[in-house]
C-alpha positions as CSV (number, residue, x, y, z in Angstrom):
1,X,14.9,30.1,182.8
2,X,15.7,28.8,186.4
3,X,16.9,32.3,187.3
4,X,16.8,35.7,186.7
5,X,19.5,37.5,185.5
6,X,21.1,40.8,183.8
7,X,23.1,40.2,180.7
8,X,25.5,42.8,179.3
9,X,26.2,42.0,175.2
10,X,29.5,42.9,173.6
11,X,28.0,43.9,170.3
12,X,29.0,42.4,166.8
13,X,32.5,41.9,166.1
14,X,33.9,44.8,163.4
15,X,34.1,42.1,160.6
16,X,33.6,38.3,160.0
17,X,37.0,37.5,160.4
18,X,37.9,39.1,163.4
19,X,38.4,36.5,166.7
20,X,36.1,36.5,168.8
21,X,38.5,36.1,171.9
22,X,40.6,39.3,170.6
23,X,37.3,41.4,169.7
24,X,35.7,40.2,173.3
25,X,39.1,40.5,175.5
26,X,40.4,44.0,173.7
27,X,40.4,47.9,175.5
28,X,37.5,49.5,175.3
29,X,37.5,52.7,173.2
30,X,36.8,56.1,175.2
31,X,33.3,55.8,173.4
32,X,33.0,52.4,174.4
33,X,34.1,53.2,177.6
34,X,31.0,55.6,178.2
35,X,28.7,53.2,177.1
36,X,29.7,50.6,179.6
37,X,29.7,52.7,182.2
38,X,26.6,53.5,181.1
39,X,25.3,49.9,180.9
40,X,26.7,49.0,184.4
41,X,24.5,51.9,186.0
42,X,21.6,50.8,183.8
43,X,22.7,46.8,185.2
44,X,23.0,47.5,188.6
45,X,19.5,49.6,188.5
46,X,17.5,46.5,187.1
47,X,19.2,44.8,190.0
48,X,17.9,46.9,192.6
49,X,14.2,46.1,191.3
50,X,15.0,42.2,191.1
51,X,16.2,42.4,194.8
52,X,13.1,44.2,195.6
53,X,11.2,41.5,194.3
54,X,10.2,43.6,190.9
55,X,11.3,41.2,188.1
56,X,8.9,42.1,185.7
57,X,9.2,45.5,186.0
58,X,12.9,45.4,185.4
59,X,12.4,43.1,182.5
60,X,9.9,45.5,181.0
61,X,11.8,48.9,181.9
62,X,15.6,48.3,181.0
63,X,15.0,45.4,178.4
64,X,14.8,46.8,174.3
């Protein structure tokens, strides 16, 4: 709340029992791969707006 910020999630772990550090620290597959790269273009876009002063409108356009 004191700060705006751009969080990137790591999605649900493939089954309860899975750890959380191995699921969280593990290679990405090539699918998972695209998808963050995709994320980090989508992150560093929202960051543009926030720099330019446009919180809310990065809130609004990249959160879902």
């Amino acid at each position: 709340e004191e700060f705006p910020r751009i969080r990137v999630g790591v999605g649900a772990k493939p089954n309860p029992q899975y750890d959380l550090a191995d699921w969280v620290l593990s290679r990405f597959t090539q699918q998972e791969q695209q998808a963050m790269e995709e994320a980090a273009k989508r992150a560093a876009q929202a960051a543009e707006l926030m720099v330019q002063g446009k919180i809310d409108q990065a809130m609004n356009q990249f959160n879902s």
